[in-house]
Kinemage of the C-alpha trace (Angstrom):
@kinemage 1
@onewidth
@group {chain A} dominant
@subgroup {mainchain}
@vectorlist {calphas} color= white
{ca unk a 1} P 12.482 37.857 -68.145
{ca unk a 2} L 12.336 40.018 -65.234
{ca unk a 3} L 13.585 37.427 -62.944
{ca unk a 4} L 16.748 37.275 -64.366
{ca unk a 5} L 17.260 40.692 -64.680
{ca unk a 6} L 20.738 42.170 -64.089
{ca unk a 7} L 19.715 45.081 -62.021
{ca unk a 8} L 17.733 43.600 -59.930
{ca unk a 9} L 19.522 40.199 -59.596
{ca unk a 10} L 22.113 41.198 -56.962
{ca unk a 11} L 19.349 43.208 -54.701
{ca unk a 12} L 16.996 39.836 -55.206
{ca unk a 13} L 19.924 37.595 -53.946
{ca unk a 14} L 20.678 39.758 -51.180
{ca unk a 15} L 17.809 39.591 -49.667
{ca unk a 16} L 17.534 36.175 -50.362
{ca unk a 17} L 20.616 35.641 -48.078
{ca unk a 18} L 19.254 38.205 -45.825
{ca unk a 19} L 16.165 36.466 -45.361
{ca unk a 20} L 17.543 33.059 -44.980
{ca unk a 21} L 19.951 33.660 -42.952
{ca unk a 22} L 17.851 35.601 -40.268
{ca unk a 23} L 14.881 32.360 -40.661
{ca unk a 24} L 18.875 30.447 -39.943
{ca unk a 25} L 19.336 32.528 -36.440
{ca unk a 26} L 15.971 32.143 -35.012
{ca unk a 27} L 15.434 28.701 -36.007
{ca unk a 28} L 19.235 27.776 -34.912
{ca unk a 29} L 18.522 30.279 -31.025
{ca unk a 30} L 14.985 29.951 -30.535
{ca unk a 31} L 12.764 27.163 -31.943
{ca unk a 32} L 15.738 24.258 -32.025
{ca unk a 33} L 16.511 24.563 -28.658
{ca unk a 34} L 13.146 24.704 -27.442
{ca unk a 35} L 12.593 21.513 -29.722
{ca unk a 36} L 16.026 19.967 -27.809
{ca unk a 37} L 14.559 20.662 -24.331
{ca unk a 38} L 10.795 18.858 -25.536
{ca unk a 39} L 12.696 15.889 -26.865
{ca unk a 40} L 15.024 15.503 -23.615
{ca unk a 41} L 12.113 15.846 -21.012
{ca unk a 42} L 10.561 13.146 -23.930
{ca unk a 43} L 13.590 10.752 -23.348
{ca unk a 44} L 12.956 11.732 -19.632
{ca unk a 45} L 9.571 10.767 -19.191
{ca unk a 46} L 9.821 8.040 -21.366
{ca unk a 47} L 12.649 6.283 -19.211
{ca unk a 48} L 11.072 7.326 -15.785
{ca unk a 49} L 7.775 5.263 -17.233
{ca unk a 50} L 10.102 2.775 -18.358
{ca unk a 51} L 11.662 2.490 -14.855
{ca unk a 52} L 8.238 2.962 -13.111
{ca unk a 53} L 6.540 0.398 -15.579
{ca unk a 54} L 9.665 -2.282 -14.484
{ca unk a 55} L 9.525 -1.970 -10.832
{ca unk a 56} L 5.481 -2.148 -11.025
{ca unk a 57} L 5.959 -5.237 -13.217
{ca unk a 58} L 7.972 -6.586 -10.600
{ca unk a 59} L 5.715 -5.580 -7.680
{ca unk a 60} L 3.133 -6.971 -9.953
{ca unk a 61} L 4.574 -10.397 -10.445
{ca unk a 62} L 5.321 -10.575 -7.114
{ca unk a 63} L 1.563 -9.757 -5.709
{ca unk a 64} L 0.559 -12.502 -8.726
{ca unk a 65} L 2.676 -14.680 -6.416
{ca unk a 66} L 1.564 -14.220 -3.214
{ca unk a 67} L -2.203 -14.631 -4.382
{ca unk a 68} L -1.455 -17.527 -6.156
{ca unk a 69} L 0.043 -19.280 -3.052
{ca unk a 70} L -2.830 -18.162 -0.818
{ca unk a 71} L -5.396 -19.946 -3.105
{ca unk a 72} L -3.462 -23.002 -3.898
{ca unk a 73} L -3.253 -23.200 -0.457
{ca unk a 74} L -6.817 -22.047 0.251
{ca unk a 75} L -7.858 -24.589 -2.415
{ca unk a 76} L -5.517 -27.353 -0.159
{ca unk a 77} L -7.417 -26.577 2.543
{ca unk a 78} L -10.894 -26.143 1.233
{ca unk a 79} L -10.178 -29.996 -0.312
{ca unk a 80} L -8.439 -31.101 2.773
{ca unk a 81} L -12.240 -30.119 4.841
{ca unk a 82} L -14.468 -31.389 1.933
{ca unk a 83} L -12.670 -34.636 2.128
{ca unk a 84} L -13.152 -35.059 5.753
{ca unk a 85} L -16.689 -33.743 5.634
{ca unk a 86} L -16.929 -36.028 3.033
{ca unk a 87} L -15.539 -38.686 5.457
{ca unk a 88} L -17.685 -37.584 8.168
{ca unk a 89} L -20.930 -37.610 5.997
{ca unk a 90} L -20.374 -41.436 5.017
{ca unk a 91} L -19.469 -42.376 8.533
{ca unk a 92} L -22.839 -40.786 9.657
{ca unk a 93} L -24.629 -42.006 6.746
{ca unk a 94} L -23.477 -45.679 7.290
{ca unk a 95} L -24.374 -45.219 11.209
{ca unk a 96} L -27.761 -44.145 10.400
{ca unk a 97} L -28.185 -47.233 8.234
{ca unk a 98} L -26.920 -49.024 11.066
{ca unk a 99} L -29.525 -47.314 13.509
{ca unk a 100} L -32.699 -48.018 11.027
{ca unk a 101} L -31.685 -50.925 10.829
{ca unk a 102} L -31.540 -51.333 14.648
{ca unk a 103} L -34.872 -49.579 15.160
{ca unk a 104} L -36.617 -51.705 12.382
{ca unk a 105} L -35.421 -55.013 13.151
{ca unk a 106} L -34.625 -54.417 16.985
{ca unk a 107} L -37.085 -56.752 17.978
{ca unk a 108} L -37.021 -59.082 15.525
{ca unk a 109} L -33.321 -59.128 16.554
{ca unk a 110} L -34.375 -59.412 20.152
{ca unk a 111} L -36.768 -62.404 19.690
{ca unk a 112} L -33.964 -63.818 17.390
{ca unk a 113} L -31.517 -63.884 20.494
{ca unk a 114} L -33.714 -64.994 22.786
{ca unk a 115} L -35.353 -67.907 21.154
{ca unk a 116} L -31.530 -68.832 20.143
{ca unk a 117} L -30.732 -68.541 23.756
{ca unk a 118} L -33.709 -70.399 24.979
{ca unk a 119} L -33.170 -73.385 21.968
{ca unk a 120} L -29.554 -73.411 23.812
{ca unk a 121} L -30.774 -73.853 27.596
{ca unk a 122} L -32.979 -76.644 26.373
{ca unk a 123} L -30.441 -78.541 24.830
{ca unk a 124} L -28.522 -78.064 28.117
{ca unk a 125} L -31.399 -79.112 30.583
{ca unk a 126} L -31.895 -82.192 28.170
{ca unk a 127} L -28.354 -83.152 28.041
{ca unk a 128} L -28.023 -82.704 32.103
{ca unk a 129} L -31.120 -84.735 32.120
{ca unk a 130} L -30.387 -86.966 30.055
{ca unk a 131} L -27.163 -87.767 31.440
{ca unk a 132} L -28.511 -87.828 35.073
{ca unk a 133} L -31.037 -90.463 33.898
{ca unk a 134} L -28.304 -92.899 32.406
């Protein structure tokens, strides 16, 4: 077999070691520390975000706050106004029934009164009478 061959062998491994030890050097001063510098400004970034993505959380939960007070309290209100307009609408509807009921029955009302009133100054007149012809 050729590969085994003792002439050869020792040139063969030489530049075997030759080979793999120069791929050794510029891996070990050239592409791993290039790799080392990527995977810092990695653990970089990824901690700024981290940081960043915290304090906007916070900023976050703290807007999520403030708007949720505003409309609970903007819902407090808007109930506090329908309730009174709700108030206000039954007092007005019950004085309008009131008032149509005035217009309609006004005079009825009127003749009511005063035929009560005039049945009352009769009885009076009699009983003076009556009393002044004992």
């Amino acid at each position: 077999m050729p590969q085994l061959d003792k002439v050869t062998f020792f040139t063969q491994i030489s530049w075997l070691l030759v080979v793999f030890f120069s791929l050794y050097v510029i891996l070990l001063k050239f592409i791993l520390p290039k790799l080392a510098l990527i995977l810092k400004l990695r653990q970089r970034r990824i901690a700024k975000f981290l940081s960043d993505s915290n304090s906007f959380k916070k900023e976050a939960e703290t807007r999520a706050q403030i708007h949720f007070d505003i409309l609970f309290r903007s819902v407090f209100v808007s109930n506090r106004i329908l309730d009174e307009t709700l108030k206000n609408f039954y007092l007005y509807e019950e004085l309008n029934k009131i008032y149509m009921l005035q217009g309609s029955s006004i005079v009825t009302f009127n003749e009511l009164f005063f035929n009560e009133l005039v049945s009352i100054q009769l009885k009076r007149t009699l009983l003076n009478r009556g009393d002044s012809i004992l």
